[in-house]
C-alpha positions in Angstrom: 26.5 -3.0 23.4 29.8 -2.9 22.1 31.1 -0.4 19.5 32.3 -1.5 16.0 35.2 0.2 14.4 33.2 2.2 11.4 34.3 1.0 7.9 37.1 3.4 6.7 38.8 3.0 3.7 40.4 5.3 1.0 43.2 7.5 0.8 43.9 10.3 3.1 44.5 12.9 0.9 41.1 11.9 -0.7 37.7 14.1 -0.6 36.0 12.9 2.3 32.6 11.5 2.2 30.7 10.3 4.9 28.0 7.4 4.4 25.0 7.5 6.8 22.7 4.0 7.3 19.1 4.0 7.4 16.7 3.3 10.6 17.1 0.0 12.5 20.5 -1.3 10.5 24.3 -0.2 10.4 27.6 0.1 8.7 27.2 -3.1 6.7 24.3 -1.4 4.1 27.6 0.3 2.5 29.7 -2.7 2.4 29.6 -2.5 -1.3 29.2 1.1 -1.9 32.4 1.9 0.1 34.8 -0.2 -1.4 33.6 1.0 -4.6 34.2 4.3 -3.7 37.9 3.7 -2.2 38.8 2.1 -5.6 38.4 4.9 -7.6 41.7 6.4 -5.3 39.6 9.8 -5.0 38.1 9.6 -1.6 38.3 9.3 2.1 35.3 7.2 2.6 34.1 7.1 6.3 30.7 4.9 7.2 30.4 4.9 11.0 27.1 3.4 12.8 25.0 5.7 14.7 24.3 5.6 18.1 21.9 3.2 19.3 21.8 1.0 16.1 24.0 -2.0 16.1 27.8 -1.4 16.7 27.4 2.2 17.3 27.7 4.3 20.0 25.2 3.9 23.7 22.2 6.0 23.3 20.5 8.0 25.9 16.8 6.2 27.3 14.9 9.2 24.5 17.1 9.2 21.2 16.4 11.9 18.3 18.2 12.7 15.1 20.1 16.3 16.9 21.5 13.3 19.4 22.8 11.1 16.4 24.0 14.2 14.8 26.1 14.7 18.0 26.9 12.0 17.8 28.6 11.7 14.0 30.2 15.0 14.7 32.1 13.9 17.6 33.4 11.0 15.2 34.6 13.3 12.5 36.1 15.8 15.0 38.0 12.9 15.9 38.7 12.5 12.1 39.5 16.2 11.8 37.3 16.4 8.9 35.6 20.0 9.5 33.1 18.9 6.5 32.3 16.6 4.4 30.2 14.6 1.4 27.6 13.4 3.2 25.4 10.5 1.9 22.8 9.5 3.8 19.6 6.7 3.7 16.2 7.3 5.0 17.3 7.8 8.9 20.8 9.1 7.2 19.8 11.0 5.2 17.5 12.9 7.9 20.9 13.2 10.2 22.5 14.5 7.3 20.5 17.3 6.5 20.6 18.1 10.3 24.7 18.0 9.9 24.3 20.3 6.4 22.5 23.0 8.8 25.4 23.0 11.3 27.9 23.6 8.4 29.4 20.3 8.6 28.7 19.7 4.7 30.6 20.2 1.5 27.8 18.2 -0.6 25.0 16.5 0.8 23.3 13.6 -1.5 19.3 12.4 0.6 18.8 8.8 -0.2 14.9 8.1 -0.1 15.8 10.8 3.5 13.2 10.5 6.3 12.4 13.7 7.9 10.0 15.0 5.1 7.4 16.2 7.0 6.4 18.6 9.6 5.5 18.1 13.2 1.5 17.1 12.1 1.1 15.6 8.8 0.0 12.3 7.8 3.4 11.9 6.7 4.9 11.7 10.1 2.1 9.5 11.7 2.1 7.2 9.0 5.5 6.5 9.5 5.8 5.9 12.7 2.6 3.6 12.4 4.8 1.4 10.2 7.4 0.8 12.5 5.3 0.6 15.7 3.1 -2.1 13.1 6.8 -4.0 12.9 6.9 -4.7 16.2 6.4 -8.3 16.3 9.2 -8.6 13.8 11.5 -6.3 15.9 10.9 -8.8 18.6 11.0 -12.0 16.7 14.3 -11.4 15.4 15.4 -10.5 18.8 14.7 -13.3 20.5 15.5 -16.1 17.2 18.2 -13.9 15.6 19.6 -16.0 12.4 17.0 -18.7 13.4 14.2 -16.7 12.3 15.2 -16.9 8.9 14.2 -20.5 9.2 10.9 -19.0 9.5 8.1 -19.6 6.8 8.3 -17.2 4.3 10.5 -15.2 6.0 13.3 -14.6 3.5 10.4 -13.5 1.2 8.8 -10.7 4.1 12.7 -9.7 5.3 13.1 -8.1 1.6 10.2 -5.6 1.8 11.5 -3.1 3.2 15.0 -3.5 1.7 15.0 -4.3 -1.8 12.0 -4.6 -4.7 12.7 -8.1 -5.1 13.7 -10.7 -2.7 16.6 -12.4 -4.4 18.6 -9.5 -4.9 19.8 -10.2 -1.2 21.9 -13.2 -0.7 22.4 -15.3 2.1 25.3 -12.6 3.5 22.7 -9.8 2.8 20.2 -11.3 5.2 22.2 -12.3 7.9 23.4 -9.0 8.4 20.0 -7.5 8.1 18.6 -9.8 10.8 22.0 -8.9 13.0 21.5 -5.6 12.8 17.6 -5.5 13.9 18.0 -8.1 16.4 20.9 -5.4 18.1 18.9 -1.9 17.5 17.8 -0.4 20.7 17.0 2.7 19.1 14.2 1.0 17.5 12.4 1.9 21.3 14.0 4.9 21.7 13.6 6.8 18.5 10.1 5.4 18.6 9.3 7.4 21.6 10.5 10.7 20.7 9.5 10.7 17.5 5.9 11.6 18.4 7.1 14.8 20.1 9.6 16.2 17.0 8.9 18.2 13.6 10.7 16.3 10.4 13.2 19.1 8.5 11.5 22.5 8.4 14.8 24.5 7.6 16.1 22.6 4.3 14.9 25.9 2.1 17.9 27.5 3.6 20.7 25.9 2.7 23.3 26.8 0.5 25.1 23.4 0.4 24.7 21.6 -3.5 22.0 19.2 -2.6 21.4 15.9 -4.4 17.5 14.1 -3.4 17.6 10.5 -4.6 14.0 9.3 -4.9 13.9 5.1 -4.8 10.8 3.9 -7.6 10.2 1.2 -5.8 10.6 2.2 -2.4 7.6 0.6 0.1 8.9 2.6 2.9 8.8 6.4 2.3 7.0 5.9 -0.9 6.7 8.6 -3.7 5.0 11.3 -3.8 3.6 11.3 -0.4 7.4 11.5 1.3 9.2 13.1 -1.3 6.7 16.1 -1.6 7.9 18.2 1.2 11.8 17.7 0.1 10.6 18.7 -3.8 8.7 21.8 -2.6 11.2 22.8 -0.4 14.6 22.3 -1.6 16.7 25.1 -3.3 15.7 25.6 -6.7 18.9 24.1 -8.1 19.1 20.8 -5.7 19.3 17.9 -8.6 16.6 15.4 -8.2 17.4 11.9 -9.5 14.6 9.5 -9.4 16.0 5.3 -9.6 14.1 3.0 -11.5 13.3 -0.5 -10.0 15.0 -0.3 -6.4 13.7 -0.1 -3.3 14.0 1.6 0.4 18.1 0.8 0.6 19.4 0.6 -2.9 23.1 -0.3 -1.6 22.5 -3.9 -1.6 20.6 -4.1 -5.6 21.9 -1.2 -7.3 25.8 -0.6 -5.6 27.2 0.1 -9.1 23.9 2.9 -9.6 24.5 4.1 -6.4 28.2 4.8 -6.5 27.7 6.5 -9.6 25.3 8.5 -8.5 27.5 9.7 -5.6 30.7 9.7 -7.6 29.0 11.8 -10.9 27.1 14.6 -8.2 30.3 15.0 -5.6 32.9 15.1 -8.7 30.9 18.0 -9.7 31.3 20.1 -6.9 34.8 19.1 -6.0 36.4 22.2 -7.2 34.1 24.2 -5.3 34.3 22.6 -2.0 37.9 21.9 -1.2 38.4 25.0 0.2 35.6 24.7 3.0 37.2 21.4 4.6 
């Protein structure tokens, strides 16, 4: 699999903030978030995929989120950004709270994160059962690619995990979507390994201004039952900002929402962080 160059767009001189994708897709979830985010002339907005997803990097035969952290960090070496605002979506958001703990973060803003559990709750299990339970999809879209949106009811099934509504994705939405799973052999690979890891069991440690973004509508790490562990366990001043009517990856519904909410929470801490970079 070859690599894509990451999206990377902004000023130099601008904070820089680092957008992390969820499980299974890439780059392309920010296509509208980023530009957003360059336009304001503030930031130095970096959205690379992770290794093993579609684009990114080759993965190892057994990938976990310490190997996609190693990953990231070896791009923003290459960057020489020493830290960073790092956003992050479900899988993201999980590497980025594993880049906060090495110091690699200025701010750090969990969108719907994954990781929310420990090594034998429900939570975890019941994850991983709704992945493993996608399987046939995983392989469908392999095999058909864009012709399996000519599938019955398939632009109604491809939104569920995405979006609370289906026609909030257009045609360019979904043929990225089905791109990116049809070219995700981490979907194997994380699978595996996942059994054998804990979620995030050190996140009542950090110092780093944390922002947890909880998705209403959000059918895959649903509210409470994946948020709980984050709620409990988070710094007493994190900011918790809960998003009415949007679903598992708010990028493609809400961009406007979602660049504000980055824009408002890293704004805010500006001042405070410059110095650590």
């Amino acid at each position: 699999m070859a690599e894509r160059a990451p999206i990377h767009l902004g000023t130099p001189d601008g904070d820089p903030i680092l957008l992390l994708h969820p499980f299974l897709l890439s780059q392309s979830v920010w296509k509208y978030v980023a530009p957003q985010l360059s336009r304001t002339g503030r930031y130095d907005v970096f959205a690379p995929t992770m290794a093993g997803h579609h684009g990114g990097a080759h993965a190892p035969i057994l990938l976990d989120v310490a190997t996609l952290a190693d990953d990231v960090e070896r791009r923003l070496d290459e960057l020489g950004w020493t830290t960073a605002h790092i956003v992050g979506n479900s899988l993201g958001g999980w590497v980025a709270f594993e880049l906060e703990r090495r110091g690699r973060a200025r701010t750090l803003t969990g969108i719907a994160p994954a990781g929310g559990w420990s090594m034998f709750t429900l939570a975890k299990y019941e994850i991983i059962a709704k992945f493993m339970a996608a399987l046939p999809v995983v392989l469908a879209t392999a095999a058909l690619r864009q012709k399996v949106l000519k599938l019955p009811l398939s632009e109604q099934i491809s939104y569920l995990a995405v979006s609370a509504t289906p026609e909030v994705l257009n045609a360019g939405d979904r043929h990225d979507l089905i791109d990116d799973v049809a070219h995700c052999p981490a979907y194997f690979k994380l699978m595996v390994k996942a059994l054998t890891t804990p979620g995030l069991m050190e996140i009542g440690d950090s110092h780093t201004p944390t922002q947890l973004v909880i998705c209403e509508k959000d059918r895959v790490l649903p509210a409470p039952r994946f948020t709980r562990h984050f709620t409990r366990s988070l710094a007493p001043d994190a900011v918790v900002t809960t998003l009415k009517g949007v679903g598992h990856v708010p990028m493609f519904e809400a961009p406007d929402t979602i660049t504000g909410v980055i824009t408002e929470f890293v704004d805010r801490h500006i001042g405070q962080t410059r110095a650590t970079g």
